[in-house]
N, C-alpha and C positions, 0 to 999 in steps of 0.2 A: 504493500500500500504506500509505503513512503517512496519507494523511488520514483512510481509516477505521479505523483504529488510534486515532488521534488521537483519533478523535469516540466509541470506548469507551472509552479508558482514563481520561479525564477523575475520574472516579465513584475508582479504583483509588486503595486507602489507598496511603504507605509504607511506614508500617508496620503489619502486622496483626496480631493474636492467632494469627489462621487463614493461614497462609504462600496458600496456594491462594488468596488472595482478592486476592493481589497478582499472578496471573495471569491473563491473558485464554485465555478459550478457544477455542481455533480449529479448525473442523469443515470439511474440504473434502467435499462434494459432488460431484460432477461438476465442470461448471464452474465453479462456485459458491466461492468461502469465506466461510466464515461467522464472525462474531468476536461475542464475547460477552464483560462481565464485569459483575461486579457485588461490592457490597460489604454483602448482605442488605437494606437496606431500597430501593435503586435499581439496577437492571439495563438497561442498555443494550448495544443488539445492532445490528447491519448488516452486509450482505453485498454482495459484489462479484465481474464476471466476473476469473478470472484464465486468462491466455490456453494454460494447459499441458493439451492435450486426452489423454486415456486415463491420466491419473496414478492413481495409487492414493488413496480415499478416505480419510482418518482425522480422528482425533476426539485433541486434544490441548492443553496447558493450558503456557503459558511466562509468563516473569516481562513484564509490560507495557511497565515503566520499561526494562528492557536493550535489549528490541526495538528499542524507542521509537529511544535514545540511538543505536544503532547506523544504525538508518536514516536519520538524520537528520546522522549523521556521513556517510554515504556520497553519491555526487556524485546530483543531483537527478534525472536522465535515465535515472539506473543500473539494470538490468533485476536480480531479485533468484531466486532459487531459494531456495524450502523444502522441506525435506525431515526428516519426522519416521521415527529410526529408534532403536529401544532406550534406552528415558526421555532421548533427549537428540534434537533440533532443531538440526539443519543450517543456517544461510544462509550464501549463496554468491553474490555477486556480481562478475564479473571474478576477480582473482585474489584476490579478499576471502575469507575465511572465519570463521565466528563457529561455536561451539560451543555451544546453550544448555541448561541443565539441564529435563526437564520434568516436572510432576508428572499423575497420573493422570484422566483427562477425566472419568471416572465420581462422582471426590468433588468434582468442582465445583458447589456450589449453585444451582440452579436455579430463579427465581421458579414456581412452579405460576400456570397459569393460570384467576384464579377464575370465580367466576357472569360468566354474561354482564354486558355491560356494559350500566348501567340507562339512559346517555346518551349519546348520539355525537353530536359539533359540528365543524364547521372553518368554521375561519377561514383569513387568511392570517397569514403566520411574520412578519409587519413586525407587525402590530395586535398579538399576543400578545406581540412580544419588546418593544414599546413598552410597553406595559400595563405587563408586571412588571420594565422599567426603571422607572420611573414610583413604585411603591410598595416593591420589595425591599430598599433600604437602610436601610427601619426595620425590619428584623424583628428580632428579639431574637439576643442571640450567648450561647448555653450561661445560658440563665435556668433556675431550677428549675421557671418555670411552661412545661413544655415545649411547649405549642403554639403559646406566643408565639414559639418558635423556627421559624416557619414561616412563612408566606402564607395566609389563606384568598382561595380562588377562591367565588363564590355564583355558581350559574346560575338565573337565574330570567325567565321569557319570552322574549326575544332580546336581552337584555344579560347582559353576564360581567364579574362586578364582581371586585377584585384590593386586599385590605385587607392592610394589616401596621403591626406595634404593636411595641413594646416596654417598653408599660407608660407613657414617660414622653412620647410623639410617636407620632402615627400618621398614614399614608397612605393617601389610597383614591381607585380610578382605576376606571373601568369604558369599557366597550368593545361597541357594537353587533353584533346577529348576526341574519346572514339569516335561519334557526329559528328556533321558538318553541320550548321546554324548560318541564316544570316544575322549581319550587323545587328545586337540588340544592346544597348545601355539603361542600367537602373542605377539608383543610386539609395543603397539599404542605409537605415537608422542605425545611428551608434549601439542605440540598445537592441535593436534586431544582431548584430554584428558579434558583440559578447555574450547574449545569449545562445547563438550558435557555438559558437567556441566550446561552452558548455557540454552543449547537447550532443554535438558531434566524436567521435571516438577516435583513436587510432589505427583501427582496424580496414578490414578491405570491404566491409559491408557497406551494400549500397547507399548514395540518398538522390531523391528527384526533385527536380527541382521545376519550376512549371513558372514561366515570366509572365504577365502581365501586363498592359502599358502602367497598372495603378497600382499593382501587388504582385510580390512573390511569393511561393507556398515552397517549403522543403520537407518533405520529407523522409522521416529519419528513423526505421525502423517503425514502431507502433506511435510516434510523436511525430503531429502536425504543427510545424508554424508558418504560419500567414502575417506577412507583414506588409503595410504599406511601401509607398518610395515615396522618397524625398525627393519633391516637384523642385527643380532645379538647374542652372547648367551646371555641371563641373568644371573647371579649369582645365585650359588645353594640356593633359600634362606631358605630350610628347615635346613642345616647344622649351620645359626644364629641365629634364632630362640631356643632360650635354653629350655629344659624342665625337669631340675631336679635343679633347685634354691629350697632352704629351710628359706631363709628369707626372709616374707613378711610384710608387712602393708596396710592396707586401707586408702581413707581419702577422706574428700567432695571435687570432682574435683575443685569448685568454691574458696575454702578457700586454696590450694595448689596454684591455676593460681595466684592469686591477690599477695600471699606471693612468688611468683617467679618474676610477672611483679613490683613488688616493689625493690627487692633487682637488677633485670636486670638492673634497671636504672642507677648502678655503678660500672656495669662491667667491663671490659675492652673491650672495641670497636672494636680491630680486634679479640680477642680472645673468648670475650663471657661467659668466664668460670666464672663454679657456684660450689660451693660448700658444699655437702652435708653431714654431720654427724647424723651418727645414734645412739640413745644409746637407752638402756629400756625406754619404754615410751615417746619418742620426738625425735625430727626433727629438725638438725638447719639446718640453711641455712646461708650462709657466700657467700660475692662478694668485691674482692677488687679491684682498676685500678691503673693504672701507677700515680697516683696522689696521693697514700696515702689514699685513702679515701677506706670508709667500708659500706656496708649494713649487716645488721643481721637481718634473723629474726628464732620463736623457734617457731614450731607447736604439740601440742601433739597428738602422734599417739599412735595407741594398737600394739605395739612392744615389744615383748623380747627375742629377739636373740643376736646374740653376737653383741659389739657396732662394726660400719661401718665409714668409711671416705671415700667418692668418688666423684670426678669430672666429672661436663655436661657441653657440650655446653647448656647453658639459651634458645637460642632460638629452642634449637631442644625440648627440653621439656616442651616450652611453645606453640610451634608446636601442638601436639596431644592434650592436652589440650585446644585449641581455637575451636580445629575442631570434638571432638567428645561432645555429648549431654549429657552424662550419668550423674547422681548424683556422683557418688564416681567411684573413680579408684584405682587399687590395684597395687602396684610395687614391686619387685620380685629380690633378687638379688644373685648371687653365694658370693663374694669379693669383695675385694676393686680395683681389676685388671679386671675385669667383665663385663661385660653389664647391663643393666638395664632394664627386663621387663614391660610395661606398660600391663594390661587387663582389660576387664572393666565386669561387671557381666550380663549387658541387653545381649551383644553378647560374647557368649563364644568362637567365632571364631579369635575377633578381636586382632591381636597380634602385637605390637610397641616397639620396641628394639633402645635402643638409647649405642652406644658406651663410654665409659668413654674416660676424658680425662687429662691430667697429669697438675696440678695447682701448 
């Protein structure tokens, strides 16, 4: 019972405008229960056999978070009875009982389901939960340009590319696919985006995936999620993506991250800023704050192009660093006015651009 609880309530505000929205809904069928919630712009649903044969069907709506807490308080093996009678929800397990308030199944909102869907693909749940690990940590957090607060997905012939920005860095990773598609672009909600990550597995089991102009639907074994798209353009992001930089270096991603999250610790706080020099053969790194205070540290790299001096944000740098796996990553850079390409060799697709910034 918990873990499909678990896999909708995810979506589930704490606190809402709409009290009902802090409910799942729960619809026994026959054998069947069915659980549903949603919070308007993402709905997720799954069902499961429960083994009480001739019970009474109903249609009913409880707080997500009590359920939740209570099941998870009770012992793991523990068999549970529901029982919905006069606005209130009975569980019962052993000599347990919980009492819970419920409000009426009829006002709970319900995605309608639109036009058919213009594209259906699958893949397996390991290539798409890679993918939007891969690019979701640049997506913008509460920017006014609202669809940088999202992912664009592009399908276009049998690859499914996965872009995210936030104006001052961006990610982009794409991904093979049996089918060929025409041209389609959505652009999924931040909280559609981490809720997948979630739900989706490592394994090679399948998920479908069915586009929309107005909604995407995946899914993901015995879990439906339906989510709107964010009405929007996205930024061209083939035009930041650089591809004539002539000076590069390699280096163990592990020995770069530890020599970054060391010198990070004396940044400066609102600004973040890191500072990088490049000469023949080494890498310094410099961070100072409003305190007077300095971090250094020097890494030797196989370098020899002209010396560089250029400023990052620490945390966007240490960003793609936490979240890709690779042994080494390669950085790429025009000037000291530039951008900064991150690549990495296992995928030759994967491309991270982090803006400079003035120290």
């Amino acid at each position: 019972m918990l873990k499909p609880l678990l896999a909708v309530s995810g979506i589930v505000e704490k606190r809402h405008t709409l009290p009902i929205l802090s409910n799942v809904l729960f619809e026994r069928i026959e054998e069947r229960l069915h659980l549903l919630a949603t919070d308007l712009e993402i709905q997720v649903s799954t069902s499961f056999l429960c083994s009480q044969k001739g019970a009474d069907n109903y249609l009913v709506t409880v707080s997500a978070r009590k359920l939740q807490d209570i099941l998870r308080a009770l012992p793991e093996q523990a068999e549970i009875i529901l029982e919905a009678q006069n606005n209130r929800m009975l569980v019962r397990s052993g000599k347990s009982r919980f009492t819970l308030q419920t409000l009426p199944a009829e006002d709970f909102p319900k995605h309608a389901q639109t036009a058919e869907a213009v594209v259906k693909i699958t893949m397996s749940q390991k290539t798409l939960k890679s993918l939007l690990l891969l690019v979701q940590y640049a997506m913008a957090q509460q920017d006014i340009r609202y669809y940088l607060n999202g992912l664009l997905l592009v399908l276009e012939g049998n690859t499914l590319r996965a872009v995210a920005t936030d104006g001052h860095r961006l990610a982009y990773a794409s991904a093979g696919l049996e089918q060929k598609s025409e041209l389609q672009e959505v652009i999924l909600p931040r909280k559609a985006v981490q809720e997948l990550v979630k739900l989706l597995s490592d394994s090679e089991d399948e998920v479908n995936i069915e586009l929309a102009p107005s909604q995407v639907k995946f899914q993901i074994g015995d879990v439906v999620l339906i989510t709107k798209v964010v009405d929007g353009k996205f930024p061209d992001y083939t035009r930041v993506i650089p591809t004539n930089y002539q000076k590069h270096f390699s280096i163990k991603r592990e020995l770069l991250q530890q020599a970054l999250q060391r010198v990070a610790i004396l940044s400066n706080e609102k600004f973040r800023g890191v500072r990088w020099t490049l000469s023949e053969g080494q890498l310094r790194i410099t961070c100072t704050n409003t305190e007077q205070e300095e971090a250094f540290e020097e890494l030797e790299i196989e370098y020899k192009g002209e010396a560089l001096d250029i400023g990052f944000n620490v945390t966007y740098l240490l960003d793609v660093l936490n979240n890709i796996t690779s042994e080494k990553v390669t950085c790429s850079f025009g000037d000291a006015n530039s951008s900064v390409l991150v690549t990495i060799a296992e995928d030759s697709d994967f491309r991270y651009v982090v803006m400079p910034m003035r120290i």
